[in-house]
Structure formats: structure tokens, C-alpha cells
C-alpha positions as CSV (number, residue, x, y, z in Angstrom):
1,X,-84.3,-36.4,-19.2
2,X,-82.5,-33.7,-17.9
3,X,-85.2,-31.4,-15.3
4,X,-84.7,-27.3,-15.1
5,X,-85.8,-24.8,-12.6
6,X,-89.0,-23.1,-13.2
7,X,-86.9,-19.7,-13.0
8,X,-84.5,-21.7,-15.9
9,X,-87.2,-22.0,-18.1
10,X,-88.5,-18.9,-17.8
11,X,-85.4,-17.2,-18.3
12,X,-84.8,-19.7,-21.6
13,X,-88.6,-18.6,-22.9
14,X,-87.6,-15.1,-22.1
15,X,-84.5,-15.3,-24.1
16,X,-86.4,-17.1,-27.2
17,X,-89.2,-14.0,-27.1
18,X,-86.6,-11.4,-26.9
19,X,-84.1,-12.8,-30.0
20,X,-85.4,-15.3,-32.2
21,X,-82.8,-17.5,-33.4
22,X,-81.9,-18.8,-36.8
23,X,-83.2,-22.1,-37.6
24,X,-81.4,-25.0,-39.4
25,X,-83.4,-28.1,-40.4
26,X,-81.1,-30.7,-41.8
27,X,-82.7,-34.1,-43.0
28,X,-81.3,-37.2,-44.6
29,X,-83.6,-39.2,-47.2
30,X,-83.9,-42.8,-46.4
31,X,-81.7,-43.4,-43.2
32,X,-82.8,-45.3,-40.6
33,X,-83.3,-44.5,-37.0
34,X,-80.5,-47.2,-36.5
35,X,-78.4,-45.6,-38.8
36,X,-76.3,-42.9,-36.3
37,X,-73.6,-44.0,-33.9
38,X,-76.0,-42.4,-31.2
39,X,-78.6,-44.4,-32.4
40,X,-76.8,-48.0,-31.4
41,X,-74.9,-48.2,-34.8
42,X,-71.9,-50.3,-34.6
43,X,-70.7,-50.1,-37.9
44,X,-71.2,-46.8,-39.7
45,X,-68.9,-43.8,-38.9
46,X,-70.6,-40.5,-37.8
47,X,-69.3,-39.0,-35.7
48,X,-70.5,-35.4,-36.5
49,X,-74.2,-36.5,-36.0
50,X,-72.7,-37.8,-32.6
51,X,-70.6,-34.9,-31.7
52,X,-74.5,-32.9,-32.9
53,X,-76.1,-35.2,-29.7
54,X,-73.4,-34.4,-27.2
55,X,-73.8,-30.6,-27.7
56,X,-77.7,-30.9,-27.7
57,X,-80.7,-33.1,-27.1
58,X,-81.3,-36.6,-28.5
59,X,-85.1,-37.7,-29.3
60,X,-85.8,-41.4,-29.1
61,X,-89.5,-41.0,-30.1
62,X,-90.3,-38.8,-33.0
63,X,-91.8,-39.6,-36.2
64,X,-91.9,-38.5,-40.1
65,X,-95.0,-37.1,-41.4
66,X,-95.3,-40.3,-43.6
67,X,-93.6,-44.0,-44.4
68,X,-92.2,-42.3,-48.0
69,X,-91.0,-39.1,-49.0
70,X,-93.2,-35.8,-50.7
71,X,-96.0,-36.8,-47.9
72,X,-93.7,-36.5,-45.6
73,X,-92.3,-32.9,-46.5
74,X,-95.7,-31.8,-47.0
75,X,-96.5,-32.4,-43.4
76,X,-93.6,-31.1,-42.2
77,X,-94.0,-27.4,-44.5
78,X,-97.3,-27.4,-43.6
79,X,-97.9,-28.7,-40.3
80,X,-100.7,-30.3,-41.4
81,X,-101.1,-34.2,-40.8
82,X,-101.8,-37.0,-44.1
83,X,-105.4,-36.8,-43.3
84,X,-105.4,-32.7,-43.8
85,X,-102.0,-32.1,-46.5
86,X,-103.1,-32.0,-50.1
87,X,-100.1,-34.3,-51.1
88,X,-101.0,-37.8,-49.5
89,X,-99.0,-40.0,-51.5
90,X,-95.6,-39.6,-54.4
91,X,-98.3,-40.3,-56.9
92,X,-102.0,-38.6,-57.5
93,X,-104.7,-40.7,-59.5
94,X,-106.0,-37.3,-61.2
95,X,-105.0,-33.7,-61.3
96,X,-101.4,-33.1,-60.8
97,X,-98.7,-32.6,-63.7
98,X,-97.4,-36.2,-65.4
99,X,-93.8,-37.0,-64.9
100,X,-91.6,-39.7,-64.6
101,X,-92.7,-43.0,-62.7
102,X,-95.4,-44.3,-65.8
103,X,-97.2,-41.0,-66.6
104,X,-98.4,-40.7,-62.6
105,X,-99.8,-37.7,-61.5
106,X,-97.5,-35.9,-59.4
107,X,-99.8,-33.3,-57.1
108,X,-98.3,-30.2,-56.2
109,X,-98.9,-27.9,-53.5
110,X,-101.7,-25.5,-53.8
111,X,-101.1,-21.6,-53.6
112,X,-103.5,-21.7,-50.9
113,X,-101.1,-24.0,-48.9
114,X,-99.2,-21.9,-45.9
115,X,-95.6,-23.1,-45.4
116,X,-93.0,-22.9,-42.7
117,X,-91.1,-20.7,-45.1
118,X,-93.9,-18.2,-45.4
119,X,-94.7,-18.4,-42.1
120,X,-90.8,-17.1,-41.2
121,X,-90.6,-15.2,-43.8
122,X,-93.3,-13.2,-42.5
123,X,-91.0,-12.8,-39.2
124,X,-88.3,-11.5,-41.1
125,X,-86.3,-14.6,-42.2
126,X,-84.6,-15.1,-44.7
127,X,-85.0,-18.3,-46.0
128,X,-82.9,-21.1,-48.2
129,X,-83.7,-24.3,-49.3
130,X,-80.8,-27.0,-51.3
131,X,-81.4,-30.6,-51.6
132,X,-84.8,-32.2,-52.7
133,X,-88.2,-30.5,-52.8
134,X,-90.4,-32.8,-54.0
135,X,-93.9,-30.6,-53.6
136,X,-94.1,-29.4,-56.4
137,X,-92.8,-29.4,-60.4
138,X,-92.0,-26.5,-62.9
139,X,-94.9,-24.5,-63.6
140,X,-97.2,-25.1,-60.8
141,X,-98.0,-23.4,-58.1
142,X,-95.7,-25.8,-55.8
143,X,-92.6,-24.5,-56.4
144,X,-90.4,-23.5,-53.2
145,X,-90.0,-19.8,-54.5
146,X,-94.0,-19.8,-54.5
147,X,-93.8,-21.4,-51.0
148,X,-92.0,-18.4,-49.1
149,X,-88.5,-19.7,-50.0
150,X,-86.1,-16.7,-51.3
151,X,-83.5,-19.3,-52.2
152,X,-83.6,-22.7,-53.8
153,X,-81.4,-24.8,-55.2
154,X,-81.6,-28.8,-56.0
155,X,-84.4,-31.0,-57.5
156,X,-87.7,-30.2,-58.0
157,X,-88.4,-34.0,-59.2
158,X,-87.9,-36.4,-56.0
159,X,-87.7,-39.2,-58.9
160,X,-84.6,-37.2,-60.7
161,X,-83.5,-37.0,-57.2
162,X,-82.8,-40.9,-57.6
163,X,-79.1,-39.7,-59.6
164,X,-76.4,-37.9,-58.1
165,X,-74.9,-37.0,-61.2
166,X,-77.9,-35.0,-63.3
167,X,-77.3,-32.8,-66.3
168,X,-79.0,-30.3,-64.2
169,X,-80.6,-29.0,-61.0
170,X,-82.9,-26.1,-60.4
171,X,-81.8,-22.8,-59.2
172,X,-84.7,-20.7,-58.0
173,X,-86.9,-21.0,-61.4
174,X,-84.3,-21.5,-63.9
175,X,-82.4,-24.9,-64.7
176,X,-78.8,-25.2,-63.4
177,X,-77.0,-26.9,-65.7
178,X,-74.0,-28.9,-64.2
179,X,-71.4,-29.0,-67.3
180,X,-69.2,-31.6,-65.2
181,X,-71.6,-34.4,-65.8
182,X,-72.4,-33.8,-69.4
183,X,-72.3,-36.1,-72.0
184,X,-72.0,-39.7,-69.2
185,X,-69.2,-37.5,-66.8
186,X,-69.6,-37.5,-63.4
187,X,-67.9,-34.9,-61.7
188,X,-70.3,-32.8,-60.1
189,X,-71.7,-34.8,-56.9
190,X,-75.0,-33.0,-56.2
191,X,-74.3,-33.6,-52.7
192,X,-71.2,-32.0,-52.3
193,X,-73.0,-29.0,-54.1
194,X,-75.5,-28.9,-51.8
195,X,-73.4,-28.7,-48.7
196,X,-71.5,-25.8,-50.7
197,X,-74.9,-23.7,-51.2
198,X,-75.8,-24.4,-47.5
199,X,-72.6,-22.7,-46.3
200,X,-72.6,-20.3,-48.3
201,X,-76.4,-19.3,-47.6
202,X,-74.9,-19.2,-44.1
203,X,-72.2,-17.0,-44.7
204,X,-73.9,-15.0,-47.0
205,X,-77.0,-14.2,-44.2
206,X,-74.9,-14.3,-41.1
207,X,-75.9,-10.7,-40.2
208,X,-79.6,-11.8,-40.5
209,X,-82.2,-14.0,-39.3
210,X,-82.4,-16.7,-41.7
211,X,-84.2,-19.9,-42.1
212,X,-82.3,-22.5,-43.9
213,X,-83.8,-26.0,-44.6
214,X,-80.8,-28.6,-45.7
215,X,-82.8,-31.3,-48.1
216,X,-80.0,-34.1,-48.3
217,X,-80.9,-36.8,-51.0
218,X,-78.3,-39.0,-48.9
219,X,-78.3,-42.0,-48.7
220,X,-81.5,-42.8,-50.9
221,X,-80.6,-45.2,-53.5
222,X,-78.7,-45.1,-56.3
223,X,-76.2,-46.0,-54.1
224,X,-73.3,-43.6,-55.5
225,X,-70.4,-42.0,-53.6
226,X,-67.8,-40.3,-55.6
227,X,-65.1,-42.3,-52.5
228,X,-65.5,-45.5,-50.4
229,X,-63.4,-44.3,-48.0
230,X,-62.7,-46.3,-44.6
231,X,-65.3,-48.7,-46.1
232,X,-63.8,-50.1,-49.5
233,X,-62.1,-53.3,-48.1
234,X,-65.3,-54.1,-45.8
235,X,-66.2,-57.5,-46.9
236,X,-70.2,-56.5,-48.0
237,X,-72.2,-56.1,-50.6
238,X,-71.2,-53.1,-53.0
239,X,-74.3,-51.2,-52.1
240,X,-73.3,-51.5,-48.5
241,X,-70.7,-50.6,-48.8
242,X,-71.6,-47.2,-50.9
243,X,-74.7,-46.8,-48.0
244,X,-72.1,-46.9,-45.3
245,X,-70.2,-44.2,-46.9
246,X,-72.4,-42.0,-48.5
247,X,-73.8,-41.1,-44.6
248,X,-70.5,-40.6,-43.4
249,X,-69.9,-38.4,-45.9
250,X,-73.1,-36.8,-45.5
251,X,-72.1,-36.9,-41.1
252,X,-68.5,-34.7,-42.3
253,X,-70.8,-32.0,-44.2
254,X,-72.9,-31.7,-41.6
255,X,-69.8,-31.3,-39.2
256,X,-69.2,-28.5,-41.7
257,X,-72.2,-26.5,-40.9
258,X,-71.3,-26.9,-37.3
259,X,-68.1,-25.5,-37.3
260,X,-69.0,-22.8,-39.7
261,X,-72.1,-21.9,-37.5
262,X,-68.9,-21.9,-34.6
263,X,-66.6,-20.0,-36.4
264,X,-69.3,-17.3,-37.1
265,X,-70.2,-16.8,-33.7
266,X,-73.8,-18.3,-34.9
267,X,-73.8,-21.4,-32.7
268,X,-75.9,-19.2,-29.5
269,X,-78.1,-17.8,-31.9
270,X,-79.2,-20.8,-34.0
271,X,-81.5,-23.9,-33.3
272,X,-80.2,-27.2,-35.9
273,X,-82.6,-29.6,-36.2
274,X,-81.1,-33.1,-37.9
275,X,-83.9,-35.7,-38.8
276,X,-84.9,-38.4,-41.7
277,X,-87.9,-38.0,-44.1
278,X,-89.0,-41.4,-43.3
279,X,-87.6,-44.7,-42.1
280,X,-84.8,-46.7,-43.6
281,X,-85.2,-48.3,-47.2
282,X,-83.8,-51.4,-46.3
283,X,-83.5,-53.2,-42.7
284,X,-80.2,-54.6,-43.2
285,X,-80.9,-57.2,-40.6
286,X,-77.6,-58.4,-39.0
287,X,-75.5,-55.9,-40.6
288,X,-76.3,-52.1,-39.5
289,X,-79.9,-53.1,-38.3
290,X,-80.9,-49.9,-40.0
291,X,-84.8,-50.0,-38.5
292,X,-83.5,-50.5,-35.0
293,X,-85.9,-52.6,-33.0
294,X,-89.2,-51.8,-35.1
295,X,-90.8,-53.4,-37.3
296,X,-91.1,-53.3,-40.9
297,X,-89.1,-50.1,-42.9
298,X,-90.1,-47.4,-45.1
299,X,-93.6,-47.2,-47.0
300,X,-94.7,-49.2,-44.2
301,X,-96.9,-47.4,-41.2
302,X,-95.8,-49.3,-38.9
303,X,-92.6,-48.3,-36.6
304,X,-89.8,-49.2,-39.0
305,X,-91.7,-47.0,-41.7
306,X,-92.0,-43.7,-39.5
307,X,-89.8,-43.9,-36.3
308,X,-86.9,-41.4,-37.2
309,X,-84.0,-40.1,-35.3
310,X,-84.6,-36.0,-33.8
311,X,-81.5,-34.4,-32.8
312,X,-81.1,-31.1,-32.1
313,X,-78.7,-28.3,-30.9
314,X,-78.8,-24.9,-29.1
315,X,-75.9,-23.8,-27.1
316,X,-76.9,-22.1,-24.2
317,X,-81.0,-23.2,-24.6
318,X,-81.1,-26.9,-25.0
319,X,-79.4,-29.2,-23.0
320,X,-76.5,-30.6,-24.2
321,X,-76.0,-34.4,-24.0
322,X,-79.5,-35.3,-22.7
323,X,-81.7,-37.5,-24.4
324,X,-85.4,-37.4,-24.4
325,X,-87.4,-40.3,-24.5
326,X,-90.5,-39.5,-23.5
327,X,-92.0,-36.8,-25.6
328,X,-93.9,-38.1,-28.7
329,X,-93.7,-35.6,-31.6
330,X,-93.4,-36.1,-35.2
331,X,-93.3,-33.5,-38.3
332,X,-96.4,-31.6,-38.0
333,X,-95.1,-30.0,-35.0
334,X,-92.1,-28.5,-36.4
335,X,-94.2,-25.6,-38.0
336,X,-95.8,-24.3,-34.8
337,X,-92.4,-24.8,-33.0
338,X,-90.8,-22.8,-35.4
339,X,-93.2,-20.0,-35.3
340,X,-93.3,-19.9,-31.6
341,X,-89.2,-19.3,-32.0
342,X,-90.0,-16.7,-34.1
343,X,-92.5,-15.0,-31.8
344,X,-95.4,-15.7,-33.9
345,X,-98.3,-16.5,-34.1
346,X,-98.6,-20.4,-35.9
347,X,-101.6,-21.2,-38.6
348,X,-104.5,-21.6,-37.1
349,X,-105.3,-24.9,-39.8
350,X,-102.9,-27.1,-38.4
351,X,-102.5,-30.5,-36.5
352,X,-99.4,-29.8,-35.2
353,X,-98.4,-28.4,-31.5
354,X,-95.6,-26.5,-29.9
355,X,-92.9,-28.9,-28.4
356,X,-90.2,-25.9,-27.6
357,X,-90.6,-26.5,-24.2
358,X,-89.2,-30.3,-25.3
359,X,-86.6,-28.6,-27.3
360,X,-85.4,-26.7,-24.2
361,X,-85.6,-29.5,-21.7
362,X,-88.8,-29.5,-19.8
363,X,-91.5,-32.2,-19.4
364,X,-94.6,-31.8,-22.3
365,X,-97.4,-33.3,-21.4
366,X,-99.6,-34.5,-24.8
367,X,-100.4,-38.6,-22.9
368,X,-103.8,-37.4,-24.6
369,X,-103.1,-36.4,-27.9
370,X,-103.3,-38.5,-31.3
371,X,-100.6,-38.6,-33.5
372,X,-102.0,-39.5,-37.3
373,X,-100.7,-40.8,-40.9
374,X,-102.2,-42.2,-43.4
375,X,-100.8,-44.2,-46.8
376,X,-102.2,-44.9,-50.6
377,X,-99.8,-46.9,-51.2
378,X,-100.7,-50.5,-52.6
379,X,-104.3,-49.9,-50.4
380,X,-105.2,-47.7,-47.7
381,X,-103.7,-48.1,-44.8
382,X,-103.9,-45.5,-41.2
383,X,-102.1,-45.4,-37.9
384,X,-102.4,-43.5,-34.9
385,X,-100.4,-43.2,-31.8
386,X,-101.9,-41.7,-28.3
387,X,-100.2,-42.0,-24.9
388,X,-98.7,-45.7,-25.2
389,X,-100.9,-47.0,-27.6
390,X,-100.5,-47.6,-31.5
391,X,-103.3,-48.4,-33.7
392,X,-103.1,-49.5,-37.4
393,X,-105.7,-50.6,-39.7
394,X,-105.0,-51.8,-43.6
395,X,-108.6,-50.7,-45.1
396,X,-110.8,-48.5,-43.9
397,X,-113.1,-50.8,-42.7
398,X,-110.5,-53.0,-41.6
399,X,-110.2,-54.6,-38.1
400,X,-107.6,-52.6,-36.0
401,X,-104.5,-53.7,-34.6
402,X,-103.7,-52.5,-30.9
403,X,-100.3,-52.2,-29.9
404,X,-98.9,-50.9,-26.5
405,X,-94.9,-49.5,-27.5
406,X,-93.7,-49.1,-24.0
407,X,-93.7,-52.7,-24.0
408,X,-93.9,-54.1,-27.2
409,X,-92.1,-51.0,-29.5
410,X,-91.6,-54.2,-32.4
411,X,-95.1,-54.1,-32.4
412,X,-94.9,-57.9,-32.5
413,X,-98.6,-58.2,-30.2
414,X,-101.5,-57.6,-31.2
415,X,-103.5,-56.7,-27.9
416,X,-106.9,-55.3,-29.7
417,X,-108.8,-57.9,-28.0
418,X,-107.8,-57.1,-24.7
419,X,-108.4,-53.3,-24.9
420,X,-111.8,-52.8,-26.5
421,X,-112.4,-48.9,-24.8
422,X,-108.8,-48.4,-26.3
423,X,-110.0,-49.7,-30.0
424,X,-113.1,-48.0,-29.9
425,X,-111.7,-44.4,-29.1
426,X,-109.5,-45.4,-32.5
427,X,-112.2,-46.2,-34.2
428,X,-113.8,-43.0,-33.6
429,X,-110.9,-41.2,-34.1
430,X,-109.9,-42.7,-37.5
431,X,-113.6,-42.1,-38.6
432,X,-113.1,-38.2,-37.8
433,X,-109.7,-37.1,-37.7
434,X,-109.7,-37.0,-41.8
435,X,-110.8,-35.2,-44.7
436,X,-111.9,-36.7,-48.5
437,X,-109.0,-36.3,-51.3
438,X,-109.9,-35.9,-55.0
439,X,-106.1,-37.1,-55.7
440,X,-105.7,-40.0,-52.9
441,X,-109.7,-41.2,-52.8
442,X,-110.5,-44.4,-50.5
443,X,-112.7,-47.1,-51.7
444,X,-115.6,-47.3,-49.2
């Protein structure tokens, strides 16, 4: 990783106090670490995410908030980890409002909860949301224009976010209806509409400071891609196929912002962030190896389930065509990192830290700091990273499982029994790092 002068640094923290910069946060739903050219993929085209790590600062360990996806957006609004956010899992056993998925509760965020958005927005941002949401449905409290957002446009429903050809989308707190795919048409791709609202937010708020979070539902199945492009006489599976081009069609949009953020004059004065909300769906062992080296994929809390790719791009603050892999950060952290760009004072409730000295190239020490998720889904299940070591457990009086990543990042051997200090500081830590949910409860 690339090393600054001390006088470098300062001059960079100088320049981030003295003119806050915009901040884009760009995240694809479902894809795999494995799944960018940068990344080690062989056969998916994106170039744009490539030409994104060239011009800024590849992370090779940061993780999602959680294995699947509203947990994992509530960590990253709030900065708040799965022991502390109110949404712990896609599905409440009480409370919440009933929706689709077999009458589950879906919980929403409370008005109490303090968001990115509202954090910037108190700085003077302007802020935009498009894609999927996912915290919260019509009616309740957990809707992004009650969350600090200004502007929103997408799904609300992270199930309805399964189609990319709805009757409808939400605009702020109305329904959007999309005429083109009435009555069984498809001719409005939500994606494509999505990029559209993200560049126009842009131009719209170039003169201001704005906050614009870029929700892509790409390239979570259905599989659906209005083109195959270079990847129609591939000799795969149809949903391969539509996987493979769905995120290079998702790479050329994000190209888009970049060269509209260029064009503008934008490019000095805004910070992109370009992440997943979790790990990949499916491995796709032997073909794109979507989960890279780790093991297991999404829902899981092991490696494959959170291990994401982090790019991000500054011109003129972070260094361009470095790659970090050293700092551990994950989604909690983006909250306090953006508030610090902003000059401002972060949440005091949080679990997430600062890593904008990461961001701008300098060693971040955190070897002592735990990193925490938890999952309802079929059981109870924690993990926690610190320094070297991972820990998982499936029950919460479950044995633990000690893993050390710098040598074994497949998490292939168990070495709890050799490290017994290491298990017990786990131990201690999972028995206090977390507080009791009335909508994700844990069988003691």
C-alpha cells in the first residue's frame, strides 16, 4: 500500500476540513467479491469498475454489514452493527408491517434511528437515493424521505425489487407508475431508470454539496437483461449468461457517472464509493468463481457471505491505482467516515470508526478492534473478526470456531483448540457486544 509524507497527509486532512466533497455511494446487490475484472475475474467484462480502481484505491478486506440484504443497509445508514440496528434480519417474527414473502413481518426503521442521510443533511447536503431501499414500507416511519433523504426514487419492497419490469416504483411518497410495462410489457428496465435519476440528481445539484447513494438491484436474481450483448453465444447456462451481462451493463452505467462527474468538473470535489450489499448468491465454482477464495456465499457468515469488493475514487486525495489490503473495515464505518468528510461530528451510538485516513492512503491501525454480525436466518448464528482472527458460532451457546485469515482466508481450519486465550476473548466478546431484539429474539 502506497506510504505518504506526514506533511502529505496533513495537507490532504487540511483540504477535506476546508471543502467537503460530495459523496457517491454506489452498491450492487448480490455480486460477488470475485465478480470485477480487478477482483481476478476472467470472464465478465467491466471495465468501468476497473478503470474506477486505476483512478483510486482498491480494498481487498472489507465486509457488508450482513450475509443478506435490509440488514446490511441498516448497518450501513446507521453505522450501527447487527447486534445494535433494529433491522436484524429481511423478516421480523412480530411488529413490523406484513408483505410479501408468507405474511412475514417486515421491520422498518424507527424515527428514532439517525441515518447517514440525516447526518449530511445536517452539513448541508443534499441528498438522493434510486435503487432499492429496503428499510422501510409505505406508511411507516422507515421510509427514505423520513430518513434525511430529499430524493428517492426506486423500491421500497426489497422483495418487488426481485422484477425489473414493475407496474410501478416509488417516487419520494407517491407511486411512479411505469406505463411501459403495463399490461405484461416490458419496456421500462428499472435499471436503466435508475442510472437516468442518478445523473440527473448529479446534474441537477452540481453547484451544491450533495449526497447521492446509487442502490443498484443488479445482478440479484430474476436474472433479466433487456440485451445479452458480447455474452449471447457463450456456451452457459441462460442465467449465466444474463448474470454476466446484467453487471456489465451495470459496469457501463457506472462509467456514466464517472464521465459525467468528469465532464462537470466534479471529479476533485467528489469521493465514489462502489461496494456490494453482501456476498455473491451463487459461487459459480469453475465458471466466474463469484466468492473468490472464501468460503460459503451469501446468507452465510462466513467469508463468502460478507467479504465484498471496496473501491473507491478521489482525484487528487486518494491514491490512484493502489490497493489496500491491510485495513479491515466493513459498513458500519461508512457513517463516521462520511461525517468526518463533512466536518462533523459522527453519532455518538455507533460501532463504526473513521477509516478516511485509509481512504486517503495512510496506515490505520484497528489490530485490536472487533468487527461484528450477527444472522436469524434458519438459527442464530455470530461472527467476529479482530486483528487476524475470525470467530463464528451457530447458536448461542454453541462451540466457537477459530479461524486465522492471513493464512487460512477459506476458513477451511478450525484452530479453536490451539488458541484457547483467542476463544475466550470471543466468548466474552459475543456475550457483551449485543443487545436483546423483540423482532429477531434468540432462544437461550
Amino acid at each position: 500500500m502506497i506510504r505518504l509524507t506526514i506533511a502529505f497527509f496533513v495537507g490532504l486532512l487540511t483540504a477535506v476540513s476546508a471543502a467537503p466533497p460530495n459523496i457517491v455511494f454506489i452498491m450492487a446487490d448480490d455480486m460477488g467479491w470475485g465478480d470485477a475484472g480487478v477482483y481476478g475475474q476472467k470472464r465478465i467484462h467491466t471495465p468501468e469498475i476497473d478503470r474506477m480502481a486505476r483512478e483510486g484505491l482498491r480494498f481487498m478486506q472489507v465486509y457488508s454489514g450482513h450475509p443478506v440484504c435490509a440488514p446490511s443497509r441498516n448497518v450501513l445508514m446507521t453505522g450501527q452493527h447487527t447486534g445494535h440496528t433494529t433491522i436484524r434480519g429481511n423478516f421480523g417474527v412480530t411488529g413490523g408491517v406484513r408483505g410479501l414473502g408468507g405474511g412475514r413481518n417486515r421491520i422498518p426503521l424507527r424515527a428514532e434511528d439517525v441515518t447517514v442521510a440525516e447526518v449530511l443533511e445536517g452539513a448541508g447536503y443534499v441528498t438522493g437515493i434510486t435503487g432499492k431501499w429496503g428499510l422501510g414500507e409505505p406508511g411507516t416511519p422507515g421510509t427514505p424521505n423520513k430518513q434525511g433523504f430529499d430524493e428517492w426514487f426506486g423500491y421500497l419492497n426489497q422483495r418487488r425489487a426481485h422484477t425489473y419490469y414493475p407496474t410501478f416504483l416509488w417516487f419520494n411518497e407517491a407511486k411512479f407508475d411505469l406505463t411501459g410495462n403495463a399490461r405484461g410489457e416490458m419496456s421500462q428496465y428499472t435499471h436503466d431508470l435508475f442510472t437516468g435519476f442518478a445523473l440527473n440528481f448529479i446534474r441537477r445539484h452540481a453547484g451544491e454539496r450533495f449526497f447521492l447513494y446509487v442502490a443498484y438491484t443488479i445482478p440479484h436474481r430474476a436474472f433479466r437483461v433487456p440485451q445479452l450483448g458480447e455474452y449471447a453465444d457463450k456456451p452457459w447456462e441462460p442465467e449465466q449468461k444474463a448474470y454476466a451481462a446484467m453487471i456489465t451493463r451495470m459496469d457501463a452505467d457506472i462509467g456514466r457517472i464517472l464521465e459525467l462527474l468528469d465532464e462537470l468538473g466534479l471529479s476533485e470535489r467528489t469521493i465514489v464509493f462502489f461496494t456490494s450489499d453482501n456476498g455473491a448468491a451463487d459461487r459459480y465454482d469453475g465458471l466466474f468463481d463469484s466468492a473468490g477464495p472464501f468460503r460459503e456465499e451469501k446468507g452465510s457468515v462466513y467469508e463468502g457471505g460478507i467479504r465484498v469488493p471496496m473501491i473507491v475514487r478521489w482525484p487528487g486525495h486518494v491514491p490512484q491505482g493502489e490497493t489496500d489490503g491491510e485495513t479491515v473495515w466493513y459498513f458500519a464505518d461508512f457513517l463516521p467516515t462520511a461525517a468526518e468528510l463533512a466536518g462533523i461530528e459522527a453519532p455518538g451510538n455507533i460501532d463504526g470508526v473513521s477509516v478516511v485516513r485509509a481512504l486517503l492512503g495512510e496506515p490505520l491501525e484497528m489490530e485490536g478492534r472487533y468487527l461484528y454480525w450477527e444472522s436469524h436466518s434458519r438459527g442464530f448464528h455470530q461472527a467476529a473478526r479482530r486483528g487476524r482472527w475470525k470467530a463464528v458460532r451457530h447458536g448461542l451457546n454453541a462451540p466457537i470456531e477459530l479461524y486465522d485469515l492471513s493464512r487460512d482466508p477459506g476458513e477451511k481450519h478450525d484452530v479453536a483448540a490451539q488458541h484457547t486465550e483467542i476463544v475466550a476473548g470471543f466468548a466474552e466478546y459475543f456475550r457483551s457486544c449485543r443487545t436483546d431484539s423483540e423482532y429477531f429474539p434468540v432462544r437461550r
